[in-house]
C-alpha positions as CSV (number, residue, x, y, z in Angstrom):
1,X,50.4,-30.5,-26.2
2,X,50.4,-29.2,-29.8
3,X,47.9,-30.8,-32.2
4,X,46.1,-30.1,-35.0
5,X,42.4,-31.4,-35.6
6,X,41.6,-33.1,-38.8
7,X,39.9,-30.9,-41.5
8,X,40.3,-30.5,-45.4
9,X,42.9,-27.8,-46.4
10,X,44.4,-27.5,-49.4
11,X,47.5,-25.2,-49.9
12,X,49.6,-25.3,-53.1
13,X,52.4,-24.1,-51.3
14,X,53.6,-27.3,-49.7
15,X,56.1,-28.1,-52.2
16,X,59.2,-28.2,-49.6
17,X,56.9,-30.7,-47.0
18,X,58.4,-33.4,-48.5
19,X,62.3,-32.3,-48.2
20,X,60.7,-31.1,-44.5
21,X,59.2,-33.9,-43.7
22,X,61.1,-36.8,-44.9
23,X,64.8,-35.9,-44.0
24,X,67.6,-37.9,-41.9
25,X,66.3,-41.7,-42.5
26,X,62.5,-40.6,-42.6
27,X,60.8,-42.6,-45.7
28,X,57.8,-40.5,-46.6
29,X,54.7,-42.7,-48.0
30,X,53.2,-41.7,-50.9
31,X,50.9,-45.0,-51.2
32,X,49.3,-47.8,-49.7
33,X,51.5,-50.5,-51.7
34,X,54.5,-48.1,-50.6
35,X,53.4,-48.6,-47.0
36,X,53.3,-52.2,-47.9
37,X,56.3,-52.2,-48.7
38,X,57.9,-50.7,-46.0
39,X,55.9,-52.7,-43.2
40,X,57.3,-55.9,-44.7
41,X,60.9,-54.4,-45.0
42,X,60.3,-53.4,-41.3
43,X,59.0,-57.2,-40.3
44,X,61.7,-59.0,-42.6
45,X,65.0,-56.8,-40.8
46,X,63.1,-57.0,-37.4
47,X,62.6,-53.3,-36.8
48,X,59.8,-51.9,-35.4
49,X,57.9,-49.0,-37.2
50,X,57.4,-45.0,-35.5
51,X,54.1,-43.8,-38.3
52,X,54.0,-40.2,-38.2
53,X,50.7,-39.6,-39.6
54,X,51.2,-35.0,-39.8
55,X,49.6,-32.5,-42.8
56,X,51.7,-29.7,-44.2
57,X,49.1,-27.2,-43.0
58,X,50.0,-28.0,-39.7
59,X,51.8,-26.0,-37.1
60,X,52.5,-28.5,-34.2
61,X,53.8,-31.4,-37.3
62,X,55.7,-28.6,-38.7
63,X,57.3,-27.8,-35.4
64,X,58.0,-31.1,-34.4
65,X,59.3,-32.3,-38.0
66,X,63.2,-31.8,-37.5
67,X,62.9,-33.5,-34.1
68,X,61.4,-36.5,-35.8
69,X,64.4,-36.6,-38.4
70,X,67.1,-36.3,-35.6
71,X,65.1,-39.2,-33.9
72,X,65.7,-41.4,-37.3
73,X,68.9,-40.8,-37.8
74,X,69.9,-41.5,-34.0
75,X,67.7,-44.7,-33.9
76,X,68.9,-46.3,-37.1
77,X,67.1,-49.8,-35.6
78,X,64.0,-48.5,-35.7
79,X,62.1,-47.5,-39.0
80,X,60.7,-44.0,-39.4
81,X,57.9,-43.5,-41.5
82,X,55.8,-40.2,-42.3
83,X,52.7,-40.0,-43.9
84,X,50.3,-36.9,-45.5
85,X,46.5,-36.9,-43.8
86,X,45.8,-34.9,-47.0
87,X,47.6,-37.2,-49.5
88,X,46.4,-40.3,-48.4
89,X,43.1,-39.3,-46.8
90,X,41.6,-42.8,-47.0
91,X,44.5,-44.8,-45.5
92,X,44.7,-42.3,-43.1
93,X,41.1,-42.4,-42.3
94,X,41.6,-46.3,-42.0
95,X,43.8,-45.9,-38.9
96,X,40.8,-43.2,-37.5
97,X,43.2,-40.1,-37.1
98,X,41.7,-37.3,-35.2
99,X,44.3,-35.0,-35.1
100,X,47.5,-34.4,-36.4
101,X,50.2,-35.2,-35.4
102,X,49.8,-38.8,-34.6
103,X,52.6,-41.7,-34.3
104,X,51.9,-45.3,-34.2
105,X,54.3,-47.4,-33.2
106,X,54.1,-51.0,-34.9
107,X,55.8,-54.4,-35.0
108,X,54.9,-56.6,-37.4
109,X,52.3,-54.3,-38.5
110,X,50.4,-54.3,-35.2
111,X,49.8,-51.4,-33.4
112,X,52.3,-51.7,-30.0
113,X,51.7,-48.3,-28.6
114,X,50.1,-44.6,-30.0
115,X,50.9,-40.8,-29.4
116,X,48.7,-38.1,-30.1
117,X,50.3,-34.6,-30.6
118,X,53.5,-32.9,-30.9
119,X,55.2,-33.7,-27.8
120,X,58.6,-34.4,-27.7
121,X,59.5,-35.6,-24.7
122,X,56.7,-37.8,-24.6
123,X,57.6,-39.0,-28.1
124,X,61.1,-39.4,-27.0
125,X,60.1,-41.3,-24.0
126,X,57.7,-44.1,-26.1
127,X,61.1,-44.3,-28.2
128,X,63.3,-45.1,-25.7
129,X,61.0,-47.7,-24.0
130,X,60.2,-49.4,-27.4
131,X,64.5,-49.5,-28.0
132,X,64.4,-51.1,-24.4
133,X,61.7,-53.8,-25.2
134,X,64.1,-54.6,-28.6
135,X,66.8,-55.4,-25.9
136,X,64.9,-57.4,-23.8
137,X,63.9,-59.2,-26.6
138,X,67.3,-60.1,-28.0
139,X,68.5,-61.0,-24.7
């Protein structure tokens, strides 16, 4: 499915990634203390994190971007996160991302399950099974 491998490119031209990228209830992370932040928001209201570690420069993140917002804003229990390969390149580096688009799906800041590439079934699937384990856990 779509992907894009990591390399270095910078375009100036990515001015509208964040309004692209960060719609519906997607939080976009511009730091490491803002992805503090948010993990502990996450752990505190008992909502598990989807990570969408994309770059503007790439086609299959671009592509798969609005699905990701409609996502957020159907799934208000969960917590939708997107961060920039090429903004934070270290943190990103940190959680070893080969290729872009990556999601990570965390509670209480450990990993619970991974996807790699811009497929939205699949993506939709790991979704509905994580919203399934919340139900069996509140049970």
């Amino acid at each position: 499915m779509g992907q894009c491998f990591m390399k270095h490119h910078n375009d100036d031209d990515d001015s509208d990634h964040n309004a692209a990228f960060a719609s519906g209830n997607v939080h976009l992370i511009t730091t490491k203390e803002n992805w503090e932040e948010k993990l502990a928001e996450a752990s505190k209201d008992g909502k598990i994190v989807v990570a969408n570690f994309s770059a503007t420069w790439c086609g299959p993140c671009k592509m798969i971007a609005p699905f990701y917002c409609e996502l957020s804003e159907a799934h208000p229990s969960l917590m939708f996160l997107t961060v920039d390969v090429d903004e934070l390149s270290e943190f990103s580096s940190s959680w070893d991302i080969k290729a872009t688009p990556t999601f990570f799906f965390l509670r209480d800041g450990q990993q619970v399950d991974k996807l790699v590439g811009a497929n939205k079934p699949e993506l939709q699937k790991k979704i509905t099974a994580i919203l399934d384990s919340m139900t069996q856990c509140n049970k």
